[in-house]
C-alpha positions in Angstrom: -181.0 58.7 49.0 -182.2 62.5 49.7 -179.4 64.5 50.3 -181.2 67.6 51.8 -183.2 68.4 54.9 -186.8 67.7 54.8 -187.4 70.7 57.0 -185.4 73.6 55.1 -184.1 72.3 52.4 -180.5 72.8 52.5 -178.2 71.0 50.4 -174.8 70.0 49.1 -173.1 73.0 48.6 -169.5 73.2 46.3 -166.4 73.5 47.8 -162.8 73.1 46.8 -159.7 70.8 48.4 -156.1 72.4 47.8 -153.1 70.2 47.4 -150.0 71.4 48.8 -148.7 72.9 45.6 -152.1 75.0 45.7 -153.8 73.0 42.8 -157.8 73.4 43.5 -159.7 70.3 42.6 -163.8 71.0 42.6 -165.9 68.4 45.5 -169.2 68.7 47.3 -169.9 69.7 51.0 -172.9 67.5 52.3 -175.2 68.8 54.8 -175.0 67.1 58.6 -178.1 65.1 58.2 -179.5 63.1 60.8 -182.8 60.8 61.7 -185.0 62.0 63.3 -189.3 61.8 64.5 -190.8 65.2 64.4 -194.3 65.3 65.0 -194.7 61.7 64.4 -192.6 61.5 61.8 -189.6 59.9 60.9 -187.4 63.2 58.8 -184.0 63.1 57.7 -183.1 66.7 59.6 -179.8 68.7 59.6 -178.1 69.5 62.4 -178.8 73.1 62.3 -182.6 72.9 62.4 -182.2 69.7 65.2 -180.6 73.0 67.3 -183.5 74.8 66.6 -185.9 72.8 67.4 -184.2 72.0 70.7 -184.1 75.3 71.4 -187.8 75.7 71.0 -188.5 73.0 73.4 
């Protein structure tokens, strides 16, 4: 399953959680993706660039 934007490519970045005594534990911060047609075709788009492109219109 692709995990980044078809348009520009952004990814999972890493992050960290923090317990309550502070302890930092590593995860991964996935990108907002959504469905979406875009000139005909069907593109798994982050938010971000779905703004964007709204915008444009």
């Amino acid at each position: 399953m692709a995990r980044k934007c078809s348009k520009c490519g952004r990814g999972a970045i890493k992050g960290a959680t923090r317990s309550h005594s502070n302890i930092k534990t590593k995860r991964r911060v996935f990108v907002n993706l959504q469905w979406q047609k875009v000139n005909g075709k069907k593109m798994k788009i982050c938010t971000k660039c779905l703004k964007t492109l709204a915008k444009a219109k």
